[in-house]
TORDREN-614221 format. One record per residue: x, y, z of N, C-alpha, C in turn; residue number from 1. Coordinates in steps of 0.02 Angstrom, whole numbers. Example, Ala and Ser with C-alpha at 12.3 -4.5 7.8 and 13.67 -1.06 7.14 Angstrom:
residues 2
<site n_x="660" n_y="-284" n_z="390" ca_x="615" ca_y="-225" ca_z="390" c_x="660" c_y="-165" c_z="390" n="1"/>
<site n_x="642" n_y="-112" n_z="354" ca_x="684" ca_y="-53" ca_z="357" c_x="645" c_y="2" c_z="394" n="2"/>
end
This chain:
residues 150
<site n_x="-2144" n_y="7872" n_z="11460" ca_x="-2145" ca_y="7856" ca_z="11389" c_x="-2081" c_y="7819" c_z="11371" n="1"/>
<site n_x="-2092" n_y="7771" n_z="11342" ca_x="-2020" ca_y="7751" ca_z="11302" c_x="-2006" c_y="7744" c_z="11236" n="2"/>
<site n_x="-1947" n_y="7778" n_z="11217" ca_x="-1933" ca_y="7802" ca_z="11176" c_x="-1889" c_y="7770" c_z="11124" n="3"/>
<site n_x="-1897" n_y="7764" n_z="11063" ca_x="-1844" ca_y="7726" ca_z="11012" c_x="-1800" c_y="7750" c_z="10973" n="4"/>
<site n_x="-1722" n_y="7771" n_z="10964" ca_x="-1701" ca_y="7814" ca_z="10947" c_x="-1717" c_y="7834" c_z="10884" n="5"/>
<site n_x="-1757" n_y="7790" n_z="10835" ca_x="-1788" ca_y="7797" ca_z="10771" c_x="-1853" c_y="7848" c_z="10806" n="6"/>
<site n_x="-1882" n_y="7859" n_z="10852" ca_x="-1943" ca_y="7918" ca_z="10873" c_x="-1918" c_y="7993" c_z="10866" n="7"/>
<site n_x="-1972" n_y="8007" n_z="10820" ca_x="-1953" ca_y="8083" ca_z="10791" c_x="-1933" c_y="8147" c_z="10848" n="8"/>
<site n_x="-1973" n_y="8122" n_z="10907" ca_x="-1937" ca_y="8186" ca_z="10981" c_x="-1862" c_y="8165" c_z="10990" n="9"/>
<site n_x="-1841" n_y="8115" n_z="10979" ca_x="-1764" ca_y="8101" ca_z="11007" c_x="-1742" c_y="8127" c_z="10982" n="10"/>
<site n_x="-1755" n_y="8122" n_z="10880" ca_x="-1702" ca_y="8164" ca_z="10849" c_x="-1730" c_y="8228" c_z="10828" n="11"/>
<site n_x="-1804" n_y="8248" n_z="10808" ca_x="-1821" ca_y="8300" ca_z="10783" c_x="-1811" c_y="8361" c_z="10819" n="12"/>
<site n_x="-1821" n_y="8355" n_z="10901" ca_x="-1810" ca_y="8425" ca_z="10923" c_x="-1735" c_y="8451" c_z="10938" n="13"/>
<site n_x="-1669" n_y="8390" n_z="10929" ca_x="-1611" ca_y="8429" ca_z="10919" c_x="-1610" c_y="8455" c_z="10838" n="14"/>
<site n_x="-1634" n_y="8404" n_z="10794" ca_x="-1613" ca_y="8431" ca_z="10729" c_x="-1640" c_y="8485" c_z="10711" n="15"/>
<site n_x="-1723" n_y="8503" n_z="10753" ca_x="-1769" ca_y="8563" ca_z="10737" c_x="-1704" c_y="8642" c_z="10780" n="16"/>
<site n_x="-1688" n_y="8620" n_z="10830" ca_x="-1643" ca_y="8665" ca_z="10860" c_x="-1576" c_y="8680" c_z="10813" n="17"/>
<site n_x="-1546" n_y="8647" n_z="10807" ca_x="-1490" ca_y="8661" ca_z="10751" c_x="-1514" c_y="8712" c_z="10683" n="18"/>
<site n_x="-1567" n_y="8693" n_z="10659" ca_x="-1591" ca_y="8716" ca_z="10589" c_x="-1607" c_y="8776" c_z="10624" n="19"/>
<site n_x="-1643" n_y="8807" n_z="10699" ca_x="-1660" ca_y="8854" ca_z="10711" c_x="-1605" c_y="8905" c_z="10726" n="20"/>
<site n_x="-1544" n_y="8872" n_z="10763" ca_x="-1482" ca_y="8899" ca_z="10750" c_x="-1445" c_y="8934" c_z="10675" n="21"/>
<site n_x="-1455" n_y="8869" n_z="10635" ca_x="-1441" ca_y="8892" ca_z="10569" c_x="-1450" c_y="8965" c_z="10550" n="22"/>
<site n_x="-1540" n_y="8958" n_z="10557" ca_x="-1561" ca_y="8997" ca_z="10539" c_x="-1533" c_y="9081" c_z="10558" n="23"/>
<site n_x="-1542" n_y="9075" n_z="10603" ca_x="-1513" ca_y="9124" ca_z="10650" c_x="-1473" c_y="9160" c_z="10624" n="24"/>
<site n_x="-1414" n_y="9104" n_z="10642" ca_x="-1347" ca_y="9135" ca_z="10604" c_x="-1350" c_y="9157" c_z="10518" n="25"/>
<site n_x="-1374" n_y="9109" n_z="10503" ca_x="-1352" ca_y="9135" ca_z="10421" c_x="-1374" c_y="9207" c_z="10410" n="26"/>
<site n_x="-1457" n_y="9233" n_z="10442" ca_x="-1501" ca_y="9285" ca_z="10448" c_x="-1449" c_y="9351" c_z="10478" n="27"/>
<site n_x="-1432" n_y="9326" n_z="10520" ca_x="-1403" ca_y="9380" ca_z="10578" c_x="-1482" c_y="9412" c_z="10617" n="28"/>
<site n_x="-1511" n_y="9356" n_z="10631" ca_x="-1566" ca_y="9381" ca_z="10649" c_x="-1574" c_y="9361" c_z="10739" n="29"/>
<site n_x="-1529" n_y="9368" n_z="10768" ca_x="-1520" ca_y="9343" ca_z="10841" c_x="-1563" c_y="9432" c_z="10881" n="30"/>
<site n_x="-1532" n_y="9480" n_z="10867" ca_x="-1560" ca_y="9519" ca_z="10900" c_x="-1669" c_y="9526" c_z="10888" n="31"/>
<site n_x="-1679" n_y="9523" n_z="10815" ca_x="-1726" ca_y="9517" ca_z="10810" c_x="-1769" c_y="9465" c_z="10845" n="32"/>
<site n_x="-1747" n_y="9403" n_z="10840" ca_x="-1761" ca_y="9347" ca_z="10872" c_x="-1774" c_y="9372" c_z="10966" n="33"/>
<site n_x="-1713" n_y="9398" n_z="10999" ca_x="-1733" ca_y="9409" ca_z="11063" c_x="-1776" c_y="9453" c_z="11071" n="34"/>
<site n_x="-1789" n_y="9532" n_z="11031" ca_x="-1837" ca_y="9575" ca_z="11038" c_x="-1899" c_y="9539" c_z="11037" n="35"/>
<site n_x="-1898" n_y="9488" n_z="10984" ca_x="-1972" ca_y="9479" ca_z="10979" c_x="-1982" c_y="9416" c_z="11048" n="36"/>
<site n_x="-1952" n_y="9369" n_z="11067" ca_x="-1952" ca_y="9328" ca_z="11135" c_x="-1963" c_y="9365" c_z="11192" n="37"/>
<site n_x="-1923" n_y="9425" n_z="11181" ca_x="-1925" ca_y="9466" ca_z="11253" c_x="-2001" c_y="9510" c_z="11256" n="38"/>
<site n_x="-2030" n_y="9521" n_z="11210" ca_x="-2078" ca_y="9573" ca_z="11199" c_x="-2155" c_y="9518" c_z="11194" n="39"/>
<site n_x="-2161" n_y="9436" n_z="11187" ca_x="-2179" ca_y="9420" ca_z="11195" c_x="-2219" c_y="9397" c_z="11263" n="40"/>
<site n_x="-2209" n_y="9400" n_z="11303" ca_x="-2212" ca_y="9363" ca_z="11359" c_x="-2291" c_y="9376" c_z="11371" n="41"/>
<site n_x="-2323" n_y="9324" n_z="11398" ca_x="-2393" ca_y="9315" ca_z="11413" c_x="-2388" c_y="9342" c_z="11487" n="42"/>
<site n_x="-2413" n_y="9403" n_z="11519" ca_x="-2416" ca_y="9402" ca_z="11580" c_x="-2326" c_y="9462" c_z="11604" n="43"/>
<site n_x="-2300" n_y="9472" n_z="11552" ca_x="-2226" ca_y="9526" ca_z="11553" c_x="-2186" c_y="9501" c_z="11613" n="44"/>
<site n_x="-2158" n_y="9529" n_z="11653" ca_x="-2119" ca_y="9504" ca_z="11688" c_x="-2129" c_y="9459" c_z="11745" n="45"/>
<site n_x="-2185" n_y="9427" n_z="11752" ca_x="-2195" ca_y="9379" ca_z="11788" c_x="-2192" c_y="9297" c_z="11773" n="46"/>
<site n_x="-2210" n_y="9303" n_z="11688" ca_x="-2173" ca_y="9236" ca_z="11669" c_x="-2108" c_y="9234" c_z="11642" n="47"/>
<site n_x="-2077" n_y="9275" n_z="11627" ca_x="-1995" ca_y="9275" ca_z="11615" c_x="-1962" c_y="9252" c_z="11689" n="48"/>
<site n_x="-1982" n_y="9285" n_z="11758" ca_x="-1963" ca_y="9284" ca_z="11798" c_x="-1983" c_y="9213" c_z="11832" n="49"/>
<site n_x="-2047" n_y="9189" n_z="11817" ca_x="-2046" ca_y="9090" ca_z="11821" c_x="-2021" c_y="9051" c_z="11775" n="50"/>
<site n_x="-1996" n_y="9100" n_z="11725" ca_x="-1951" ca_y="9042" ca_z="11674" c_x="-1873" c_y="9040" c_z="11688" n="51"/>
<site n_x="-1859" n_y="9103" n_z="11726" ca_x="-1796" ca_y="9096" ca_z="11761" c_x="-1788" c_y="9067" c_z="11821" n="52"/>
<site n_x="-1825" n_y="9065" n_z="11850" ca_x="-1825" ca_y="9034" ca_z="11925" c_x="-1832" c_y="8957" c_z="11912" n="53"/>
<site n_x="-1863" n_y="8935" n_z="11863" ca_x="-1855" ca_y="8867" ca_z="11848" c_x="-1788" c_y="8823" c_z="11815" n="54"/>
<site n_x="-1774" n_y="8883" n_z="11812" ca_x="-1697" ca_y="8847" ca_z="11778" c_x="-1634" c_y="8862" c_z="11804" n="55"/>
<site n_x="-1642" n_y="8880" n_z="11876" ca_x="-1577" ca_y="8926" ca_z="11942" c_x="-1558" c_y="8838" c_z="11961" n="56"/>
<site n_x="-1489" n_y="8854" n_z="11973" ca_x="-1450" ca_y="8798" ca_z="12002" c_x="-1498" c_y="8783" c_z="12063" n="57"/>
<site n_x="-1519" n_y="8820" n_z="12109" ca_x="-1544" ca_y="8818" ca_z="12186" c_x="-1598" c_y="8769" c_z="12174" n="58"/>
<site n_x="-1657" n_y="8800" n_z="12128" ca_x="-1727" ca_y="8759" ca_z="12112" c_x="-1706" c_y="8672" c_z="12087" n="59"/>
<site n_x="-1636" n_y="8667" n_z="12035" ca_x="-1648" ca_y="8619" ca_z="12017" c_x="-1614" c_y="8585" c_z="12079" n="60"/>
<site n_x="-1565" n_y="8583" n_z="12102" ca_x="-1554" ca_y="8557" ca_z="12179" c_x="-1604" c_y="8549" c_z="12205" n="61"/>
<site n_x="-1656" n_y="8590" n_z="12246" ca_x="-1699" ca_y="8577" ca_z="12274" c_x="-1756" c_y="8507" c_z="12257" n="62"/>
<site n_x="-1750" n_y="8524" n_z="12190" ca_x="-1796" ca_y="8480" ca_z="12147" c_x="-1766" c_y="8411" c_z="12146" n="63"/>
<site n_x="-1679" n_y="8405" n_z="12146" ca_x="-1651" ca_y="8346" ca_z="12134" c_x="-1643" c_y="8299" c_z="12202" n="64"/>
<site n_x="-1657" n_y="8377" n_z="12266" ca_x="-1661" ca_y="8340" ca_z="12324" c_x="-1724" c_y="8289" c_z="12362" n="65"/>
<site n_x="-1760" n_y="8340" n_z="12335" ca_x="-1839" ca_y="8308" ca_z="12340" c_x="-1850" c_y="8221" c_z="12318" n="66"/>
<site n_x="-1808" n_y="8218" n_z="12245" ca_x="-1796" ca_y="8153" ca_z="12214" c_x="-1779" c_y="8121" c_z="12251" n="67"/>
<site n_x="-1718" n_y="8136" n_z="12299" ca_x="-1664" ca_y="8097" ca_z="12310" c_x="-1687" c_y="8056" c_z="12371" n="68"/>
<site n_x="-1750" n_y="8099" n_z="12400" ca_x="-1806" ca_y="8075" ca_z="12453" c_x="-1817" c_y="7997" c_z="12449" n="69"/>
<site n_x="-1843" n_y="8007" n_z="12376" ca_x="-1863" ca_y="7937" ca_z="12371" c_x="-1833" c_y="7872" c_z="12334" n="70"/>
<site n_x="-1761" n_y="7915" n_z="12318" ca_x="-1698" ca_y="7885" ca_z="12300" c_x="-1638" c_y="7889" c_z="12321" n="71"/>
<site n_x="-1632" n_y="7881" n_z="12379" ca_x="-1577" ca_y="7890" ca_z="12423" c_x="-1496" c_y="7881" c_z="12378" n="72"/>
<site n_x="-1491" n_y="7858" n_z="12341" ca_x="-1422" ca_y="7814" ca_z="12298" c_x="-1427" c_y="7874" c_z="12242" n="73"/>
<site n_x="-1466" n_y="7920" n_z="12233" ca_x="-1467" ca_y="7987" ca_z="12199" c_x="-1412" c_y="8054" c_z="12226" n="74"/>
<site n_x="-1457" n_y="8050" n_z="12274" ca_x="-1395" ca_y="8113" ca_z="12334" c_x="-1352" c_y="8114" c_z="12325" n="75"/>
<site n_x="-1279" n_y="8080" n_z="12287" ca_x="-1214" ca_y="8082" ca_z="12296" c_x="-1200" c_y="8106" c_z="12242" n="76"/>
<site n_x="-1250" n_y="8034" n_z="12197" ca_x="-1242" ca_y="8070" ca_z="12098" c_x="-1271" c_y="8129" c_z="12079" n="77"/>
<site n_x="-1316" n_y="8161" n_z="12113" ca_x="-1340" ca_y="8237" ca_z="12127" c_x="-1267" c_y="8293" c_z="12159" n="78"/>
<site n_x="-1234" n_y="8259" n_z="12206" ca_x="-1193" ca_y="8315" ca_z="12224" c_x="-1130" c_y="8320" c_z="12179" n="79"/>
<site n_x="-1123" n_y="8269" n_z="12164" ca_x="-1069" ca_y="8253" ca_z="12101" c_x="-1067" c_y="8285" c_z="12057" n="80"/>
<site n_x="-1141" n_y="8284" n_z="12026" ca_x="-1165" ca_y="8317" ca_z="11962" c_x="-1154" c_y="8394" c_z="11951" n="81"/>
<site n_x="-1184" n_y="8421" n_z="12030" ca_x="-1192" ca_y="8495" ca_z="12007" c_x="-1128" c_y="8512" c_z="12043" n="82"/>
<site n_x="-1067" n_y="8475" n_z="12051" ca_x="-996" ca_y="8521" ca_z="12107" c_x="-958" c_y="8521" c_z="11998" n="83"/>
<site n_x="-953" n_y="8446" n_z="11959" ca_x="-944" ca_y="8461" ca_z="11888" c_x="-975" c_y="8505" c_z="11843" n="84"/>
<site n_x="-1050" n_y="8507" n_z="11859" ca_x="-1064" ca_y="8561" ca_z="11797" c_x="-1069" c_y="8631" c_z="11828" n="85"/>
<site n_x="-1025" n_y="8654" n_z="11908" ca_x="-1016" ca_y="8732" ca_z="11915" c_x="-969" c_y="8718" c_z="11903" n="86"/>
<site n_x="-914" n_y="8689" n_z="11889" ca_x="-840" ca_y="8688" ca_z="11883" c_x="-866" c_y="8689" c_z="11826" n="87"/>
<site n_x="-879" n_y="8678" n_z="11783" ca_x="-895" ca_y="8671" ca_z="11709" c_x="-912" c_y="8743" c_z="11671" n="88"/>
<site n_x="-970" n_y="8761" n_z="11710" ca_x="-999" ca_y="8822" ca_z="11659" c_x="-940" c_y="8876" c_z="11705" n="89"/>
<site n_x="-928" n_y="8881" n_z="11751" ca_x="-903" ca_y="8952" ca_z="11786" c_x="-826" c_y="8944" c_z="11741" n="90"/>
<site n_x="-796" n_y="8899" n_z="11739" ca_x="-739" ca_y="8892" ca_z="11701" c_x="-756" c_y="8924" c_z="11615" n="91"/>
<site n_x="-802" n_y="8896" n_z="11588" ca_x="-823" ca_y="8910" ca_z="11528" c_x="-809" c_y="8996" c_z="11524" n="92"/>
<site n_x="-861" n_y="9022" n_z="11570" ca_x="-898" ca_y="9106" ca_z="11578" c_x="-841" c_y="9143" c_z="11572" n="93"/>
<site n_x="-782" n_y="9126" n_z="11605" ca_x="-744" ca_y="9143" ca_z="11608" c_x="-691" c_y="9133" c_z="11557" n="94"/>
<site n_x="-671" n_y="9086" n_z="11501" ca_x="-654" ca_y="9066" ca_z="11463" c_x="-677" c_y="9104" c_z="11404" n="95"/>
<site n_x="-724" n_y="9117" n_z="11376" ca_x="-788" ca_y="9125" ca_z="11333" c_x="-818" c_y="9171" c_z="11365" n="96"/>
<site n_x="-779" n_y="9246" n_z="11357" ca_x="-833" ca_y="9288" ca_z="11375" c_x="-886" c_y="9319" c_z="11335" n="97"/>
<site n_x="-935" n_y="9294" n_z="11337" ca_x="-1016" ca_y="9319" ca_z="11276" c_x="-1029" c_y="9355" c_z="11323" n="98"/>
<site n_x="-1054" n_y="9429" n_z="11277" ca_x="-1100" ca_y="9492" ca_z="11309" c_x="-1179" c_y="9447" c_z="11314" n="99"/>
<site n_x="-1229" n_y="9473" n_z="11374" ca_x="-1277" ca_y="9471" ca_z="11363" c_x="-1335" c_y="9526" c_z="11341" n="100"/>
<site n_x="-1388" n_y="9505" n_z="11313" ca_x="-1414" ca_y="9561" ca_z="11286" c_x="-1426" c_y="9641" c_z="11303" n="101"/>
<site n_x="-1411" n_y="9639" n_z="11367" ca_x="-1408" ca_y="9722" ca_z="11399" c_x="-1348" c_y="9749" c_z="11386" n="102"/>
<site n_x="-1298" n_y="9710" n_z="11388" ca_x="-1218" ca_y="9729" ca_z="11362" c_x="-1227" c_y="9752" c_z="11279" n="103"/>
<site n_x="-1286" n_y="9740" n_z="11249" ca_x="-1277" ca_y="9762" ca_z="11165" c_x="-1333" c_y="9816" c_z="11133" n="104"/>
<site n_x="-1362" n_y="9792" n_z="11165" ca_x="-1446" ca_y="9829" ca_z="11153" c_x="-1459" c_y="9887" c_z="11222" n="105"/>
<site n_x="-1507" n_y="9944" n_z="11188" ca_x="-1528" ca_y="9982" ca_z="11231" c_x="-1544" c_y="9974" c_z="11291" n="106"/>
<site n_x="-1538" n_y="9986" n_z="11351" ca_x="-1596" ca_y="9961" ca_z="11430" c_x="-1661" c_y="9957" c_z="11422" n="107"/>
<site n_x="-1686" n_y="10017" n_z="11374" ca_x="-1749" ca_y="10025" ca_z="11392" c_x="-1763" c_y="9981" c_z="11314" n="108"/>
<site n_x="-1755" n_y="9956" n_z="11281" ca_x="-1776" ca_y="9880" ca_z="11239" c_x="-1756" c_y="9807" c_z="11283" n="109"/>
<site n_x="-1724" n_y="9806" n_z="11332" ca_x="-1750" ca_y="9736" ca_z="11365" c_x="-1796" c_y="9745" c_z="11438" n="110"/>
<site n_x="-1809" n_y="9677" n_z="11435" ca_x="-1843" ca_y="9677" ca_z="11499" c_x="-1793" c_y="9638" c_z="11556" n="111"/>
<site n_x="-1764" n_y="9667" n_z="11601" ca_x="-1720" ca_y="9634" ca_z="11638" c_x="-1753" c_y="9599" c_z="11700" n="112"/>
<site n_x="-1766" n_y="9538" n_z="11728" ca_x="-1768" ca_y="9524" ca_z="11784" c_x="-1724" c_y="9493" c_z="11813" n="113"/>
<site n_x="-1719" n_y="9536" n_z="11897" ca_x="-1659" ca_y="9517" ca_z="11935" c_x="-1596" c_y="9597" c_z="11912" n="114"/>
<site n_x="-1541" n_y="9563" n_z="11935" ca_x="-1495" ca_y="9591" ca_z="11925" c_x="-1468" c_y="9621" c_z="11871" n="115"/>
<site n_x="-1446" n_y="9678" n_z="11842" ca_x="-1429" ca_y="9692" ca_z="11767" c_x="-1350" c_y="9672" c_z="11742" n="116"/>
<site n_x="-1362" n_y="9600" n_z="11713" ca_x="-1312" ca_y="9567" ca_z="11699" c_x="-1265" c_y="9595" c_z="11625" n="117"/>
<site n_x="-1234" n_y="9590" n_z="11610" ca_x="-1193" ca_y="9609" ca_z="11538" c_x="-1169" c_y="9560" c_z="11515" n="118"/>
<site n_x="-1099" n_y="9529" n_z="11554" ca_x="-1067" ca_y="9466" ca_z="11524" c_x="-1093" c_y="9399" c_z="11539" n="119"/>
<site n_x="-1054" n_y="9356" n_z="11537" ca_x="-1061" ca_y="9275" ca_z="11554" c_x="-1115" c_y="9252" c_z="11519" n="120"/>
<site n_x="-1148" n_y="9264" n_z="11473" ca_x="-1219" ca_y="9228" ca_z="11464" c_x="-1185" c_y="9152" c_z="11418" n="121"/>
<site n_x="-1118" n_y="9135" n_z="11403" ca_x="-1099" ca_y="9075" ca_z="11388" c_x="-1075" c_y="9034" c_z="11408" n="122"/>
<site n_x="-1077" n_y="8957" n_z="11413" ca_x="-1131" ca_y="8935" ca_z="11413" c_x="-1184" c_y="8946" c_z="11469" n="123"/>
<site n_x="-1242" n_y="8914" n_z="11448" ca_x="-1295" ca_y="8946" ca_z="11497" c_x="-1306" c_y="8911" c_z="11535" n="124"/>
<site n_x="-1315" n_y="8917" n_z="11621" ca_x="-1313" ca_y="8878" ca_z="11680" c_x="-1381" c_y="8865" c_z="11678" n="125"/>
<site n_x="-1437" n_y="8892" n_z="11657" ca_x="-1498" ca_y="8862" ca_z="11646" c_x="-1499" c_y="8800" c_z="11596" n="126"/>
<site n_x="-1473" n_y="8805" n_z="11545" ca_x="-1450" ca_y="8757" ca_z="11506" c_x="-1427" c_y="8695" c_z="11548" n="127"/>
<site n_x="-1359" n_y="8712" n_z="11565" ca_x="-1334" ca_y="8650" ca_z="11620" c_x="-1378" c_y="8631" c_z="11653" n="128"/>
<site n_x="-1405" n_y="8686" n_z="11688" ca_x="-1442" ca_y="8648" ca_z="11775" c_x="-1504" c_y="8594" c_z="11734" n="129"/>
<site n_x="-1532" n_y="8617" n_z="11679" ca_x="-1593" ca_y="8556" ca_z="11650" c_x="-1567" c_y="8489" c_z="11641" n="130"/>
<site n_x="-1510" n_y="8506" n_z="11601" ca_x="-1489" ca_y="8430" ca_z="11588" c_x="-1419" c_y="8406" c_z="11623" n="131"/>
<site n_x="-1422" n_y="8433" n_z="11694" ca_x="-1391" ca_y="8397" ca_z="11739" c_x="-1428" c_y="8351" c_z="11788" n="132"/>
<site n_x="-1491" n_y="8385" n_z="11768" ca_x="-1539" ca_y="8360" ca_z="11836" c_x="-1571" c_y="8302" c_z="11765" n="133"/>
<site n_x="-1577" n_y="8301" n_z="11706" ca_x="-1588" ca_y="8249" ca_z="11657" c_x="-1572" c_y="8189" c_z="11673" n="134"/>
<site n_x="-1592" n_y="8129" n_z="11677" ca_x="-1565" ca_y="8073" ca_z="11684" c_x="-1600" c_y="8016" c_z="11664" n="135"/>
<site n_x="-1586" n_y="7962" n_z="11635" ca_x="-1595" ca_y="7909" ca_z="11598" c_x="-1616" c_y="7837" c_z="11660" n="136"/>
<site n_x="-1679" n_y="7817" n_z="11651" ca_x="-1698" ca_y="7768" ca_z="11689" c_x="-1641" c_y="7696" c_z="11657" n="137"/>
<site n_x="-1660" n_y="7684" n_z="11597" ca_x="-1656" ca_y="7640" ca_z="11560" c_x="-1629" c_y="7667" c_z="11471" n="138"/>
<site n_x="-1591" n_y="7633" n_z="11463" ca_x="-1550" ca_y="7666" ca_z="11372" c_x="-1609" c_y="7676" c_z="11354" n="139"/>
<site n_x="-1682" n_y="7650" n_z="11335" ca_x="-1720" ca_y="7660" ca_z="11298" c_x="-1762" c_y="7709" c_z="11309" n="140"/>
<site n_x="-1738" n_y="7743" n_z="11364" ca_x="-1787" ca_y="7804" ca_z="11376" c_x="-1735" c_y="7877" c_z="11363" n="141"/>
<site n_x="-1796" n_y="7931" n_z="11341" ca_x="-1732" ca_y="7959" ca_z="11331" c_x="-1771" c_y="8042" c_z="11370" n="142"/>
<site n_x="-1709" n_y="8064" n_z="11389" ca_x="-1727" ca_y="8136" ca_z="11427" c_x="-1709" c_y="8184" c_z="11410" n="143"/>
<site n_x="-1748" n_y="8250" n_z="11380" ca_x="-1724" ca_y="8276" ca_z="11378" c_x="-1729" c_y="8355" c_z="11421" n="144"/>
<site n_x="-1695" n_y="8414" n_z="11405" ca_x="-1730" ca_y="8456" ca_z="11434" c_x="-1689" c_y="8525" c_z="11386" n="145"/>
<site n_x="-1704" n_y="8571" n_z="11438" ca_x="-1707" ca_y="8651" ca_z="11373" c_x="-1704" c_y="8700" c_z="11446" n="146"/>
<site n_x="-1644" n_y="8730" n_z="11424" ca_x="-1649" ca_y="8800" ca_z="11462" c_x="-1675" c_y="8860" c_z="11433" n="147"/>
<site n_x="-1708" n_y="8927" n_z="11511" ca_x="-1703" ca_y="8976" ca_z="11450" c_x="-1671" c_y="9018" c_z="11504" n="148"/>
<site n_x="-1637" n_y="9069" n_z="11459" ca_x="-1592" ca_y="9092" ca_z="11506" c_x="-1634" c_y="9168" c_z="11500" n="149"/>
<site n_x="-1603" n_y="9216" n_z="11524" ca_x="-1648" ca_y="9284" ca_z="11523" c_x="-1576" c_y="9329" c_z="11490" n="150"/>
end
């Protein structure tokens, strides 16, 4: 698809994200917000657990290597990419320590898959790993992507 920065996805789904932030905050409605995300899930811990696995540094490597198959001149700007954005977020985590939701809320109100994490959930390496592996053919196209973190 190509895209015109006047096209409502370029700008509507950051500006729809901000307002959803807004919202958030002004509410103080973040815990409500995750109870009801977490308690959602079609299928319980088996799609949380493919929505995390889709957004692990490893998968998107794998994924960026696969590319790089058929773009050899990728592989370097791929290793480049993800040696800056772990220097990036691990510096952050550590900088910016945010509790994650098991660190605030009951155990038995989340659903944990994997490991039972507490800190680091800022910024989010699912976040990074989407839009590290993001990339722009041409200015007029535009990419975007969305982490979700658990």
């Amino acid at each position: 698809m190509n895209f015109s920065l006047r096209h409502p996805l370029v700008w509507g789904v950051p500006a729809a994200a901000l307002l959803g932030m807004a919202l958030l905050a002004a509410t103080q409605g973040n815990v409500a917000a995750f109870r009801a995300l977490n308690a959602l899930a079609p299928g319980g811990e088996a799609f949380w657990s493919a929505v995390t696995l889709l957004g692990d540094a490893v998968v998107g490597l794998a994924l960026g290597l696969l590319a790089a198959r058929r773009r050899p001149r990728l592989l370097w700007a791929l290793v480049l990419a993800a040696l800056i954005a772990t220097v990036w977020v691990h510096g952050w985590k550590k900088a910016y320590d945010a509790h994650r939701p098991l660190a605030t809320l009951e155990r038995q109100s989340v659903q944990v898959i994997g490991p039972e994490l507490r800190y680091g959930s800022f910024p989010s390496g699912h976040a990074t790993a989407a839009f590290t592996l993001a990339r722009r053919e041409r200015p007029s196209d535009c990419a975007s992507a969305g982490g979700a973190s658990r």
